[in-house]
C-alpha positions in Angstrom: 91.9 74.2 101.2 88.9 76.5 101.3 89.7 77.8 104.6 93.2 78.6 103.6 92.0 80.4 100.0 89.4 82.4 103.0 92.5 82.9 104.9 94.0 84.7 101.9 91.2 86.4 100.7 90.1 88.0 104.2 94.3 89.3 104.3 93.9 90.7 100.9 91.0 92.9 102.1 92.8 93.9 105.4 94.8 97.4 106.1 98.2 97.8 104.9 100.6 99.9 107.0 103.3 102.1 105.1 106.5 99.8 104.1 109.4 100.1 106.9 112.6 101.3 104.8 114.0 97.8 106.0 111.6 95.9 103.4 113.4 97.3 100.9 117.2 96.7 102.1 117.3 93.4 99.8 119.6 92.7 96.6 115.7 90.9 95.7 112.9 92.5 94.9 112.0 92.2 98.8 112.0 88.2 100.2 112.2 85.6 97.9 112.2 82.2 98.3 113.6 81.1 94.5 116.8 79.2 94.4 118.9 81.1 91.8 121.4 78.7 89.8 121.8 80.7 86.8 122.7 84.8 86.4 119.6 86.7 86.7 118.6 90.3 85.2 115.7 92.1 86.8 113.7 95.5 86.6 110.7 97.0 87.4 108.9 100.4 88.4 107.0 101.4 91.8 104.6 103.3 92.1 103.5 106.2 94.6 100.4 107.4 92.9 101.7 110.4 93.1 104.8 111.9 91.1 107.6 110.0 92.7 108.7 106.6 91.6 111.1 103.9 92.0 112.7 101.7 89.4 115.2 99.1 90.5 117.5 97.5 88.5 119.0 94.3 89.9 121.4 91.6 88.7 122.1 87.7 90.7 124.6 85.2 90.1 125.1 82.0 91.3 128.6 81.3 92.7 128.3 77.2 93.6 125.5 75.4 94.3 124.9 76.8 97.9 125.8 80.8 96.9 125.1 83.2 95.7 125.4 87.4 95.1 124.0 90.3 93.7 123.3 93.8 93.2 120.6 96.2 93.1 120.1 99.5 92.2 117.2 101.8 93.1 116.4 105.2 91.2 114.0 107.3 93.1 112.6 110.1 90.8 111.0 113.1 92.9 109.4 116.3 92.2 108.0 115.2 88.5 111.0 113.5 87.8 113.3 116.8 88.2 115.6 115.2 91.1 116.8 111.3 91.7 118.0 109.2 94.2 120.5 106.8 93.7 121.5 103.7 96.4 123.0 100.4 96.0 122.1 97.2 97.8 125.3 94.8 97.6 124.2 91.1 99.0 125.0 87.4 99.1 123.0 84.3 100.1 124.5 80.8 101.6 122.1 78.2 101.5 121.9 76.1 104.6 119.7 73.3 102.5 117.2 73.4 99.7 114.8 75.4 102.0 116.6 77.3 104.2 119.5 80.6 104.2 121.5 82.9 105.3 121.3 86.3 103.7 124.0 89.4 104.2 123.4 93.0 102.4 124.9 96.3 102.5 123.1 99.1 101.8 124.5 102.5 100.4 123.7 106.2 99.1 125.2 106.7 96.0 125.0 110.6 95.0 123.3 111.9 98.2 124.3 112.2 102.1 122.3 108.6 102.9 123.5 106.9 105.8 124.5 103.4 105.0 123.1 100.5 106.5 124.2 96.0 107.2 121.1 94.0 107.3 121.2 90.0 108.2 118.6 87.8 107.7 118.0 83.6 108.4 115.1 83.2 105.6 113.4 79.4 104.9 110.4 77.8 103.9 107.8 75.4 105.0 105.4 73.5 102.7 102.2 72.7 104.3 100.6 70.6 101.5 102.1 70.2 97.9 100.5 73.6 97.0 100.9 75.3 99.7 103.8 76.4 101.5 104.8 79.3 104.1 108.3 81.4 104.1 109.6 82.9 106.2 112.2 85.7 107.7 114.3 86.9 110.2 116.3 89.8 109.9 118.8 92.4 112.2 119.8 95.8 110.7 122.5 97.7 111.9 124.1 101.6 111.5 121.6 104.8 110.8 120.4 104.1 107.4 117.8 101.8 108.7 117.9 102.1 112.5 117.9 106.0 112.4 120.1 108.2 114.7 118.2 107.3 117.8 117.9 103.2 117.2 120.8 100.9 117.3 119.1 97.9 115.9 116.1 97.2 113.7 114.2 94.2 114.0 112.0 92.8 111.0 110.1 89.4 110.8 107.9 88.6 107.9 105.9 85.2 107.0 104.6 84.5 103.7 101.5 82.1 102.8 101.7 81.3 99.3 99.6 79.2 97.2 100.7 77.6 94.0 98.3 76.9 90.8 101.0 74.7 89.7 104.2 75.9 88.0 103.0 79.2 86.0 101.5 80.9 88.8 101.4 81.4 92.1 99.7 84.2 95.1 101.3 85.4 98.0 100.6 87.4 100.8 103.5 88.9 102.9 102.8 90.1 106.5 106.1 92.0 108.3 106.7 93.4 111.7 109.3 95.6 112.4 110.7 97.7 115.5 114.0 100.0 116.4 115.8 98.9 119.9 115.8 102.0 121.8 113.0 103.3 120.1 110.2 100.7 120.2 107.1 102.9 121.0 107.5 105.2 117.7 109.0 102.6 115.4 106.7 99.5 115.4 105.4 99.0 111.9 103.5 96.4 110.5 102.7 96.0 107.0 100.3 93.4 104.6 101.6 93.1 101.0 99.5 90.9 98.4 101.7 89.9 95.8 100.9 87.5 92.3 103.7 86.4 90.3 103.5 84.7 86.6 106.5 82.5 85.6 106.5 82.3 81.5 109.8 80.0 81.2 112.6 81.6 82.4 110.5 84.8 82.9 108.9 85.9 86.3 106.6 88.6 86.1 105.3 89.7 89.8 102.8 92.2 91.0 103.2 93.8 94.2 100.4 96.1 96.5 100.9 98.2 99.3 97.5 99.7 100.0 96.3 101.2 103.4 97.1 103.9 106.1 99.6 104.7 107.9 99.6 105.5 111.7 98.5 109.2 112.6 102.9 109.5 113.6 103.9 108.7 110.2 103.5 109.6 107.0 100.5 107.9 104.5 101.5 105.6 102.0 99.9 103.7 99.0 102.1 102.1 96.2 102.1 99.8 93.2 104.9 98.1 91.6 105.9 95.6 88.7 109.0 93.4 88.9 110.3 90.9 85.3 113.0 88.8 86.7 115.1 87.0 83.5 117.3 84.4 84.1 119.8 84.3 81.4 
């Protein structure tokens, strides 16, 4: 156990690359590994430490035992909140078994000339020790909104060590790769994400970073954000 909590420590002090646009392309707040089986509200606010920020707005219900959908909404406020930026994540979730799934979303611009964008993913998680558990993902995404003009497919991977401090809290750390087919060389990202989520009944609270640089190619980017998932 103390060489894991290192483990997590020495990740928490490592660079963080800027988030691929992929990352983002979930009717989540990002990966997550909860099994919804009620209908599920959610908001929060991100960060740029600068004058733009995001607030999504997302809902989740559970269809059967084994399915799922939901929506998600992202407002992007620009220019000291003059101009906003509206898209729509539209997803579902089939659960193989209690630790595995596969995950379908679409991803649209809703008031400005955004490409759209299909993103697949094969998600599951593996517990190591009763507090201790790694999840993971898989994921394809297809047309211009996330491959770009010049890409025809974007590839992401993430894995997720998380550590549990029984049921009210738990810390997570989630580490993605990424890369365009037919433009590897300028597209390979990679990205380190501490996250700590509080679960107060059937609250969640979560607290995600983003903190680092960028490569010299591509543009710098530090963020913050704050998720309160409700289910209802």
């Amino acid at each position: 156990m103390k060489r894991l909590v290192a483990l997590l420590l020495a990740l928490l002090a490592s660079s963080a690359f800027a988030l691929d646009p992929i990352w983002n392309m979930h009717y989540t707040f990002g990966p997550d590994s909860k099994h919804t089986t009620k209908f599920n509200l959610g908001a929060g606010v991100k960060s740029y430490f600068n004058n733009n920020i995001l607030i999504p707005i997302n809902f989740i219900g559970s269809v059967s035992k084994d399915f799922e959908i939901g929506g998600k909404l992202d407002v992007y406020t620009y220019d000291e909140m003059d101009h906003s930026q509206l898209t729509f994540d539209v997803g579902g979730k089939y659960y193989l078994n209690s630790t595995s799934f596969l995950e379908v979303d679409g991803y649209f611009g809703l008031n400005r000339n955004n490409a759209s964008a299909v993103v697949a993913t094969y998600g599951f998680e593996k517990f190591i020790a009763k507090n201790f558990s790694s999840f993971y993902e898989l994921r394809a995404g297809f047309l211009d909104g996330v491959t770009g003009e010049d890409g025809y497919v974007k590839f992401s991977s993430s894995m997720i060590p998380t550590l549990y401090f029984g049921k009210p809290f738990r810390t997570m750390i989630e580490i993605i790769m990424s890369e365009s087919a037919g433009n590897l060389q300028d597209d390979f990202m990679i990205d380190i994400i501490p996250k700590f989520e509080l679960s107060l009944g059937s609250l969640r609270l979560r607290l995600d970073f983003d903190l680092g640089i960028m490569q010299e190619k591509n543009n710098d980017q530090k963020t913050i954000a704050l998720y309160a998932m409700m289910a209802l």
